[in-house]
MILUMPA-114946 format. One record per residue: residue in three letters; x negated, y, z of N, C-alpha, C in turn. Coordinates in steps of 0.05 Angstrom, whole numbers, padded with zeros to 5 digits, always signed. Atoms other than C-alpha are relative to their C-alpha. Layout:
ALAXYZXYZXYZ ...
END
This chain:
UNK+00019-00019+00013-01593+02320+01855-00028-00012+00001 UNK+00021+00005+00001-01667+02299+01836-00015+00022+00011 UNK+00017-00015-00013-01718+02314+01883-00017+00012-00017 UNK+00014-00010+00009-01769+02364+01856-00021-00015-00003 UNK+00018+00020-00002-01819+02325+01875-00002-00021-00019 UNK-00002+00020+00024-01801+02268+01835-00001+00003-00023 UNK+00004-00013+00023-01788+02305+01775-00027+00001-00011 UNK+00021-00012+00015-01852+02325+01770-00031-00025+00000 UNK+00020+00037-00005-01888+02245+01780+00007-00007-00039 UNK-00003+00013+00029-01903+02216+01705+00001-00031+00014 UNK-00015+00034-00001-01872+02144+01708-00025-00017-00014 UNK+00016+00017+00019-01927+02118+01660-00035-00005+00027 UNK+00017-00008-00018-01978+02144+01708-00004-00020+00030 UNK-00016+00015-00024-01942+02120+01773-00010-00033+00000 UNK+00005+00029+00008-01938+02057+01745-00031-00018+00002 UNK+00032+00003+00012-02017+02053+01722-00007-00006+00036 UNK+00007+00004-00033-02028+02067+01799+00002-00016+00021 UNK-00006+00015-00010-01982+02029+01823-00010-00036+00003 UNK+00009+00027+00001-02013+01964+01794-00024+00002+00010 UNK+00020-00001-00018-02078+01983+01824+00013-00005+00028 UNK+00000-00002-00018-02056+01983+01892+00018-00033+00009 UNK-00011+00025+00006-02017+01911+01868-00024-00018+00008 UNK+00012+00017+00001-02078+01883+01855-00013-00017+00024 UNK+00011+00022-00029-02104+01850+01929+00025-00005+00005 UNK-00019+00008-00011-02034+01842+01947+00016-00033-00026 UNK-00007+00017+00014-02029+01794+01885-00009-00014+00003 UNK+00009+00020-00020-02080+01765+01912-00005-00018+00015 UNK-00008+00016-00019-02060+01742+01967+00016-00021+00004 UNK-00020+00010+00011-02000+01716+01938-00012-00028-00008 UNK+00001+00022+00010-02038+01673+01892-00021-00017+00014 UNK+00003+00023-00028-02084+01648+01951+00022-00017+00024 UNK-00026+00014-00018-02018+01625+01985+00016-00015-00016 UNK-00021+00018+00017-01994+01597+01927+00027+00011-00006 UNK-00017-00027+00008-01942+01648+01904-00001+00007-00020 UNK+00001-00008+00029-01936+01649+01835+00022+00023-00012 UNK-00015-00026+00011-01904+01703+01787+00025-00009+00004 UNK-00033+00002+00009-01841+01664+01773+00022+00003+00038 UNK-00014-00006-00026-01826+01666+01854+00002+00031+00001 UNK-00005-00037-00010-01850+01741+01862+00022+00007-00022 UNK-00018-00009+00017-01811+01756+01803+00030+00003+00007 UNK-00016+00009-00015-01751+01730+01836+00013+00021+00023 UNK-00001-00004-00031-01760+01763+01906-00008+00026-00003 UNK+00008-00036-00001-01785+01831+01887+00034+00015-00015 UNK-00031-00016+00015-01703+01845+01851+00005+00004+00035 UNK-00016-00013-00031-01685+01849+01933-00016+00028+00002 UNK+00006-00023-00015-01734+01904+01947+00004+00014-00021 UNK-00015-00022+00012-01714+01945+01891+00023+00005-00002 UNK-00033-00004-00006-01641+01936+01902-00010+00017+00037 UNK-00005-00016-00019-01650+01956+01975-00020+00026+00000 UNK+00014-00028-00002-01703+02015+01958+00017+00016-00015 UNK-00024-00006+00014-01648+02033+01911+00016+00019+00015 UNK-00021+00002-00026-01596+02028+01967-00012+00024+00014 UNK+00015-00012-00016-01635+02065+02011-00004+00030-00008 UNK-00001-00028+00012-01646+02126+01962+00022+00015-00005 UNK-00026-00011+00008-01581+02136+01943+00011+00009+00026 UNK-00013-00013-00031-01561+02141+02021-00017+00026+00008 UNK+00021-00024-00006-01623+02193+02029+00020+00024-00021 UNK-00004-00029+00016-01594+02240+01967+00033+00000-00001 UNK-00032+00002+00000-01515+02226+01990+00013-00005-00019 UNK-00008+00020+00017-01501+02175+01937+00014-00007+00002 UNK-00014+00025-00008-01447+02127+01934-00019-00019-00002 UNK+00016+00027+00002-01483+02060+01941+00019-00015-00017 UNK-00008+00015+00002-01446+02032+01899-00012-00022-00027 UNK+00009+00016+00016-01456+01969+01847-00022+00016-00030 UNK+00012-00008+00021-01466+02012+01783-00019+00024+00003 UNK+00021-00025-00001-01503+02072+01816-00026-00022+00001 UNK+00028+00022-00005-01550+02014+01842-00013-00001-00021 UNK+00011+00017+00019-01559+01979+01785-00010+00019-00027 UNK+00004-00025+00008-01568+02050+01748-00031+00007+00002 UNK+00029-00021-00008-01633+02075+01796-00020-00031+00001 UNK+00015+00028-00010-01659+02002+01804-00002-00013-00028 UNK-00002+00005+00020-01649+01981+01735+00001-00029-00006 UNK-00014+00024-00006-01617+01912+01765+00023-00002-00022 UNK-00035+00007+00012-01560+01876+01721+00023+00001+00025 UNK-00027-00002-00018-01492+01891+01765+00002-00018+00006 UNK-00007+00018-00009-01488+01819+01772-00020-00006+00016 UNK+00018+00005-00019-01550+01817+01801+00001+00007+00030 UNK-00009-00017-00019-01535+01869+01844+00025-00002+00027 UNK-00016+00017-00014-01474+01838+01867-00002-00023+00019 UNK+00012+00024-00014-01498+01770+01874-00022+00001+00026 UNK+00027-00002-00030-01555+01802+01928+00009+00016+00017 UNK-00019-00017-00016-01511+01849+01958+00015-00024+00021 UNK-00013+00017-00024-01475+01787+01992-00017-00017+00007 UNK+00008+00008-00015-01531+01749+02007-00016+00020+00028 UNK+00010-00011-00024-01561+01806+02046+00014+00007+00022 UNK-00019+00002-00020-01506+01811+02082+00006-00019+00016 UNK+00008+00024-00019-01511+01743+02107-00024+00002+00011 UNK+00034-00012-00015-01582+01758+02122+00000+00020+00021 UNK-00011-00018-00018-01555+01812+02165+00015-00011+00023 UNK-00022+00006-00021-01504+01777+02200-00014-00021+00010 UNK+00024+00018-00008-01552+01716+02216-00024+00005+00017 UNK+00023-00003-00010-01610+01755+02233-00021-00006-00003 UNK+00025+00014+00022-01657+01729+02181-00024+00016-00002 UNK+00010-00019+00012-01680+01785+02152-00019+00014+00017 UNK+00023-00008-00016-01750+01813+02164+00002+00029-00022 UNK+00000-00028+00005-01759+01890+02159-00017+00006+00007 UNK+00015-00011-00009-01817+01931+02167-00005+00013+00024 UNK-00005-00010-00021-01795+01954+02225-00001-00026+00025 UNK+00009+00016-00014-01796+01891+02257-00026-00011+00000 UNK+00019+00011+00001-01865+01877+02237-00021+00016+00017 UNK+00012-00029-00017-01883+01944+02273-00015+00003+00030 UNK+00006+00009-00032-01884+01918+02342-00016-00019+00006 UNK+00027+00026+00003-01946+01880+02365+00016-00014+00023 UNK-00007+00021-00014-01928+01819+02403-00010+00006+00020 UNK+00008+00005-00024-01944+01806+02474-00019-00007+00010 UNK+00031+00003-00002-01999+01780+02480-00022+00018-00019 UNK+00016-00021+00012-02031+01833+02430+00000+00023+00017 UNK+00003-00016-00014-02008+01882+02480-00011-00004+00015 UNK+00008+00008-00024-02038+01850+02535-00023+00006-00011 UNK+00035+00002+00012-02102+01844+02496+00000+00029-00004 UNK+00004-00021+00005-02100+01913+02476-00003+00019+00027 UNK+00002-00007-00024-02086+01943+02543-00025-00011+00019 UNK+00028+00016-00028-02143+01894+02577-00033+00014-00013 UNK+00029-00009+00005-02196+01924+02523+00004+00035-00002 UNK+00005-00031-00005-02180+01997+02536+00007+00011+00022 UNK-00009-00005-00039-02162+01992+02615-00033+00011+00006 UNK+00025-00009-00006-02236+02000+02624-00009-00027+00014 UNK+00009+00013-00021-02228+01940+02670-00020-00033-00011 UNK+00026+00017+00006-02287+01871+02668+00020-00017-00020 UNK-00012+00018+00015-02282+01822+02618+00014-00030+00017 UNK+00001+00015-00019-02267+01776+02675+00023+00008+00023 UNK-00019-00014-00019-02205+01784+02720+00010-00026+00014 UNK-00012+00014-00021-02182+01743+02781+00031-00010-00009 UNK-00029+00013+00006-02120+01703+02760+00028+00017+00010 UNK-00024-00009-00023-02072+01733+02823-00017+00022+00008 UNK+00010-00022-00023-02077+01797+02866+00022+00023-00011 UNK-00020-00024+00011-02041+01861+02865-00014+00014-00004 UNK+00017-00027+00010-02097+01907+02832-00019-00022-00012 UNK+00009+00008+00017-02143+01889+02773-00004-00032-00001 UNK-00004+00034+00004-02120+01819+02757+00017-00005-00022 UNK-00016+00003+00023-02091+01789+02701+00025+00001+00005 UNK-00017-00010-00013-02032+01784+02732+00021+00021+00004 UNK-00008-00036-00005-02022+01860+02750-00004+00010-00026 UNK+00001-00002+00032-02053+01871+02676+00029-00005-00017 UNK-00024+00006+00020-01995+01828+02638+00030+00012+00008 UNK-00016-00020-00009-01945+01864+02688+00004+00025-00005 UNK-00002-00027+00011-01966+01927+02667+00021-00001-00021 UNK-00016-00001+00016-01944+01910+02600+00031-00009-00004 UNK-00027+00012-00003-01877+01875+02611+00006-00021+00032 UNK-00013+00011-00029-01839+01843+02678+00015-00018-00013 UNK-00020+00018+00012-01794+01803+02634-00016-00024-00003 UNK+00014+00023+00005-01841+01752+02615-00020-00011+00021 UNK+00011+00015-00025-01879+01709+02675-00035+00010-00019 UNK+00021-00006+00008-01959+01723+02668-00021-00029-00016 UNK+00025+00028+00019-01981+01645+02659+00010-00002-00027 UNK-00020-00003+00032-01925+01655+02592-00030+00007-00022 UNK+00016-00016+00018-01970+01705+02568-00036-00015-00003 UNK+00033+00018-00009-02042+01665+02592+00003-00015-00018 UNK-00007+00012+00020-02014+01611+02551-00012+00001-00023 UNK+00007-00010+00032-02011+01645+02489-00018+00003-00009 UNK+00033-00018+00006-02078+01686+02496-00017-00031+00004 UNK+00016+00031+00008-02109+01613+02509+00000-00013-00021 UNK-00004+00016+00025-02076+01580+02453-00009+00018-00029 UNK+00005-00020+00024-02095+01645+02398-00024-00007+00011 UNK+00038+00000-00003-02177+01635+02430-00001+00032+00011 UNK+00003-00029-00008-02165+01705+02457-00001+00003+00032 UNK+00010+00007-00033-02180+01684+02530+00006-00028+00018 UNK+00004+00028-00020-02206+01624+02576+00008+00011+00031 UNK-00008-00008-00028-02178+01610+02642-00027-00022+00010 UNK+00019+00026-00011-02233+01577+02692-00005+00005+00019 UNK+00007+00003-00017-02236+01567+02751+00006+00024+00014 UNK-00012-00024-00004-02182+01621+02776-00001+00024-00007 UNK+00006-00025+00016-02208+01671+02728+00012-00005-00020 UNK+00002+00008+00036-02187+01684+02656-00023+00020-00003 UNK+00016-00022+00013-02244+01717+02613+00012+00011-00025 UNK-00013-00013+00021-02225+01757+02553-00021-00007-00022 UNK+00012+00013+00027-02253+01732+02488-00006+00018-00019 UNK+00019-00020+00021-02285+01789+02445+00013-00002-00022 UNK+00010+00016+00026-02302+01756+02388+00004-00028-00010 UNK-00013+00027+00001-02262+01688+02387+00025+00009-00006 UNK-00036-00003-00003-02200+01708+02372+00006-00020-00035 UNK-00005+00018+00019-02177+01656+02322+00035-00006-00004 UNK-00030+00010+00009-02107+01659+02294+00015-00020-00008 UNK-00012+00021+00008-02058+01614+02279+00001-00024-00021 UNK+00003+00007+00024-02066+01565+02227+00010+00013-00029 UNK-00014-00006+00023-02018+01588+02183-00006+00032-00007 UNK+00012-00026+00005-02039+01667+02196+00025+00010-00004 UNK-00024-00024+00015-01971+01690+02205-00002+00023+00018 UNK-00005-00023-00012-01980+01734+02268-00032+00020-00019 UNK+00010-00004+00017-02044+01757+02219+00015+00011-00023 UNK-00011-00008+00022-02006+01766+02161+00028+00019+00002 UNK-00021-00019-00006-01945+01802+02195-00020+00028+00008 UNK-00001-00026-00008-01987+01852+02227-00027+00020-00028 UNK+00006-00009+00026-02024+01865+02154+00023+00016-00008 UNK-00026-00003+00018-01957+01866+02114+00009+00032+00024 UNK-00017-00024-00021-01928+01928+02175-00014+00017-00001 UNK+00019-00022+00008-01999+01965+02171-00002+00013-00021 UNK+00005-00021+00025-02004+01977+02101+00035+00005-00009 UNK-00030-00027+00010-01922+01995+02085-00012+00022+00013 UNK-00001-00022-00015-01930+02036+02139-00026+00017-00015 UNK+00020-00013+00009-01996+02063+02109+00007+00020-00028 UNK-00011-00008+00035-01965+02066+02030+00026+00020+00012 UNK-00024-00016-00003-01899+02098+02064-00014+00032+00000 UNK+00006-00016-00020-01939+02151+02102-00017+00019-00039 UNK+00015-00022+00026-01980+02174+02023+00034-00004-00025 UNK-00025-00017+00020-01907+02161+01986+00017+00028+00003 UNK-00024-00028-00013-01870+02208+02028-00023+00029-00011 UNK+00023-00025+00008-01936+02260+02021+00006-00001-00032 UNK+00000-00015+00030-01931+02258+01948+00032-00009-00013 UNK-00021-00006+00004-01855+02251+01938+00033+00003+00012 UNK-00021-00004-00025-01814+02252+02002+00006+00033+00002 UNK-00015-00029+00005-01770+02314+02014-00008+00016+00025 UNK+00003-00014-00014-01786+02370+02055-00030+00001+00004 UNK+00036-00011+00010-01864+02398+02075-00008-00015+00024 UNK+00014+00023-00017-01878+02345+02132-00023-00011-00013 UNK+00014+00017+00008-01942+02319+02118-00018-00025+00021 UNK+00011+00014-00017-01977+02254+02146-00023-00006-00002 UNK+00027+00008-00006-02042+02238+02173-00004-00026-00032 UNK+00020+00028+00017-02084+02199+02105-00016+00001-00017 UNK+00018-00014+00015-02142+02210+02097-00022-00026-00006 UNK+00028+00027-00002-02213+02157+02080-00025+00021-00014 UNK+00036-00019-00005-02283+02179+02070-00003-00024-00024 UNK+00003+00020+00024-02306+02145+02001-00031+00010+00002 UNK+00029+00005+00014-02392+02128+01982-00004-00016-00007 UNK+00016+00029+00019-02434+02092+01939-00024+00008-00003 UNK+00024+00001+00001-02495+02082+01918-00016-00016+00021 UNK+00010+00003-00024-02513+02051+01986-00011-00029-00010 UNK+00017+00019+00004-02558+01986+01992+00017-00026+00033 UNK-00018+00031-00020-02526+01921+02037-00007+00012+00040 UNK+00001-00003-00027-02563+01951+02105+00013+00021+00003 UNK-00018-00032-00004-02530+02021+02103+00026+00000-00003 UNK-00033+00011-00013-02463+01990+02098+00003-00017+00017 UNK-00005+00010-00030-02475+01950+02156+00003+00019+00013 UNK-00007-00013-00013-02497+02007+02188+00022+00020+00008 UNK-00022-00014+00006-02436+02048+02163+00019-00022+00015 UNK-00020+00025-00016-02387+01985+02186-00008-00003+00028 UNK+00006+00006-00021-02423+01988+02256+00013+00025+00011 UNK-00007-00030-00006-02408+02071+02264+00030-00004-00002 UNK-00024+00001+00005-02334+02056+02239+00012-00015+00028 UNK-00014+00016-00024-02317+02004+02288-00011+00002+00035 UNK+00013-00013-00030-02351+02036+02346+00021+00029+00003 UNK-00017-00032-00001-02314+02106+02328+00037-00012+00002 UNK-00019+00012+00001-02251+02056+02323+00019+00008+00026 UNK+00009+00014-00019-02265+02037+02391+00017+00027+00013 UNK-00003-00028-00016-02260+02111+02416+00032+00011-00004 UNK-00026-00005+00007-02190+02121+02380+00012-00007+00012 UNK-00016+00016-00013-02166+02064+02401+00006+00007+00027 UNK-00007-00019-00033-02173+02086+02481+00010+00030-00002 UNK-00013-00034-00004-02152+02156+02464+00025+00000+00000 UNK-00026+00008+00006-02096+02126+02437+00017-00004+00020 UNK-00008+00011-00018-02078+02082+02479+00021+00008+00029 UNK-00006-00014-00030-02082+02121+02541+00023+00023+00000 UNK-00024-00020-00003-02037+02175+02517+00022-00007-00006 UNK-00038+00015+00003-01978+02128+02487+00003-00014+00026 UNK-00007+00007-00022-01975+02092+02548+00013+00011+00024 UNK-00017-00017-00012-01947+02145+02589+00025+00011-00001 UNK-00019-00002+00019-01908+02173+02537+00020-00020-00007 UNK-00014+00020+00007-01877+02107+02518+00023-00006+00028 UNK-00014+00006-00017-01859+02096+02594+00023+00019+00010 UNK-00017-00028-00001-01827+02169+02592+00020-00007-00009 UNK-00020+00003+00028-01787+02161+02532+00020-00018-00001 UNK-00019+00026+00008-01767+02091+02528+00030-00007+00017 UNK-00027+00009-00010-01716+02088+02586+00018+00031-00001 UNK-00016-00021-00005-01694+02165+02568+00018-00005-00033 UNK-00008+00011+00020-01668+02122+02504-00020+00018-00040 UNK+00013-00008+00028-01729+02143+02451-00002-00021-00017 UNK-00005+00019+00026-01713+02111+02386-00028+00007-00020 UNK+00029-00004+00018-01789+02135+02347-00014-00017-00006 UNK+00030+00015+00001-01847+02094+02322-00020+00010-00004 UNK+00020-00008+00014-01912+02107+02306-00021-00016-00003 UNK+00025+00021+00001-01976+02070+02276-00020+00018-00012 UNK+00021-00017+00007-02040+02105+02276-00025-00024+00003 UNK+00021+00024+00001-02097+02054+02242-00027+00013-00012 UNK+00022-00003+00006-02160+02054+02212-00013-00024-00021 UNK+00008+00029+00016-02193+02001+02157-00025+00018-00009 UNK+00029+00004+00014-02264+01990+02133+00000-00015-00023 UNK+00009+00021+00008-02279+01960+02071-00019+00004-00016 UNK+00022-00009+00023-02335+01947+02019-00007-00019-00011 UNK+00006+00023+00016-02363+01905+01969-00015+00016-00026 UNK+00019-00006+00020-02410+01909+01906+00019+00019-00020 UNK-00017-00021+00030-02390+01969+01849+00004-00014-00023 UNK-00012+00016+00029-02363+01947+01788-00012+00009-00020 UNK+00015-00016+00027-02402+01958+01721+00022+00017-00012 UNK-00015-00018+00017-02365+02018+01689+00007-00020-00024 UNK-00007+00013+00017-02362+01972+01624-00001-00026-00001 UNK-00004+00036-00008-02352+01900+01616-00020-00007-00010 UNK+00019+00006+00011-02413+01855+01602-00002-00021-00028 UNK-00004+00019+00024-02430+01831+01537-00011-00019-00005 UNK+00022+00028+00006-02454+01764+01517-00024+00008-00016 UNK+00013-00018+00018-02522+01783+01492-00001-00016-00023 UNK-00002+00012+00019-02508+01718+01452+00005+00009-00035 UNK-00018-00011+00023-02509+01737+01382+00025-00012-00017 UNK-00025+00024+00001-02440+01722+01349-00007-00006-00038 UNK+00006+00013+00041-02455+01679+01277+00024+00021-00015 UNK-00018-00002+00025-02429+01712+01221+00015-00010-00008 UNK-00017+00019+00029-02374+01695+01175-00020-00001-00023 UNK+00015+00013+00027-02410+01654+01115+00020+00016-00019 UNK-00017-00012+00017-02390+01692+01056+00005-00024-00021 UNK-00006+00021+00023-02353+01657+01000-00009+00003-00023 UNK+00018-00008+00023-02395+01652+00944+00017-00014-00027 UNK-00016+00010+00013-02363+01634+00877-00030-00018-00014 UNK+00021+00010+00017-02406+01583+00838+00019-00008-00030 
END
């Protein structure tokens, strides 16, 4: 049965929207070198499995021709990707949103060291405020120089002279920008999921998404706006912090299966002229044809 909700979305509309919200993510693409005829390609999987995925939500059969029905895939298409994802499954290839969800290890460490309260500066060893006891907090499985390592090799902290310091404002990613570019790609689904479900997901759940929009402003008053943002960030972030961390240690060995991502983004840049500019060049006439 069609959700109400949906019913009542214009497709033409949707669409119009939808390519707005395309446009930086195309982007990116074509700064990476990612042309149409690849995306073209690689975007039939995620509409076969958002497909998939719908039809299991409204107690569908999944099968070839319902697919290829709500997805508006050829059956053979549908076929032919149906068994490679299934190798992708059985392999363990396959990257999901859900795996992009979880910040790495050394992000937790970093995260935990800038909302512990404790110096930017911590004693290598000891059993109380040391890096050490820090990377322990977050995990026992992994040895602490593992994690030192890493945070040295990302620019996200120097070791010297039995100390590590914590690096601010150095944090320099990987060449390639994939732990960068994974924890982009996990923020905004998760972001786009969290306003699809609000305007066509079932039932009256609604989720935190909200932004604060101005203009008119002059280059110093969006500094100063970008300085208030990431200071009020700042405050989340530890509020945050401090209360999943308890919770998490609750939960996790009483077998809690949940996620949650609660973010924040800044951005800004010059307004766009309402109309496009015209060459004030004047454009020559056509010479008329004169008969002689």
């Amino acid at each position: 049965m069609m959700d109400e909700k949906k019913s009542q979305l214009d497709p033409d509309k949707v669409l119009q929207q939808a390519l707005i919200v395309m446009q930086p993510l195309v982007l990116w693409l074509l700064r990476s070198g990612v042309r149409h005829p690849e995306f073209s390609v690689a975007i039939k999987q995620t509409f076969l499995e958002q497909a998939a995925s719908e039809l299991e939500r409204l107690g569908g059969k999944q099968t070839d021709s319902a697919i290829s029905m709500l997805s508006g895939l050829h059956r053979k298409d549908v076929r032919a990707m149906m068994i490679a994802l299934a190798r992708q499954e059985k392999k363990g290839t396959q990257i999901t949103r859900e795996s992009l969800g979880r910040p790495t290890l050394p992000s937790q460490v970093m995260t935990r060291w800038l909302t512990s309260g404790w110096p930017d500066e911590l004693p290598m060893t000891g059993d109380s405020d040391s890096f050490e006891a820090l990377s322990r907090q977050v995990s026992s499985d992994v040895h602490p120089r593992a994690v030192l390592n890493e945070l040295v090799r990302l620019g996200m902290a120097v070791q010297e002279h039995g100390a590590v310091r914590l690096c601010r404002s150095a944090f320099v990613p990987d060449q390639q920008m994939t732990e960068a570019g994974n924890l982009l790609a996990g923020s905004t689904a998760d972001h786009l999921a969290a306003g699809v479900h609000n305007l066509s997901g079932p039932g009256t759940r609604k989720f935190l998404e909200q932004s604060v929009f101005a203009d008119g402003l002059n280059a110093e008053s969006i500094q100063q706006l970008e300085h208030l943002a990431s200071a009020l960030w700042m405050q989340v972030l530890n509020a945050l912090v401090h209360a999943a961390v308890p919770l998490s240690e609750k939960d996790e060995p009483a077998g809690g299966d949940q996620r949650i991502r609660v973010g924040m983004f800044c951005y800004s840049e010059p307004a766009r002229p309402k109309t496009p500019r015209v060459d004030k060049k004047k454009a020559r006439k056509p010479r008329r044809a004169v008969k002689k």
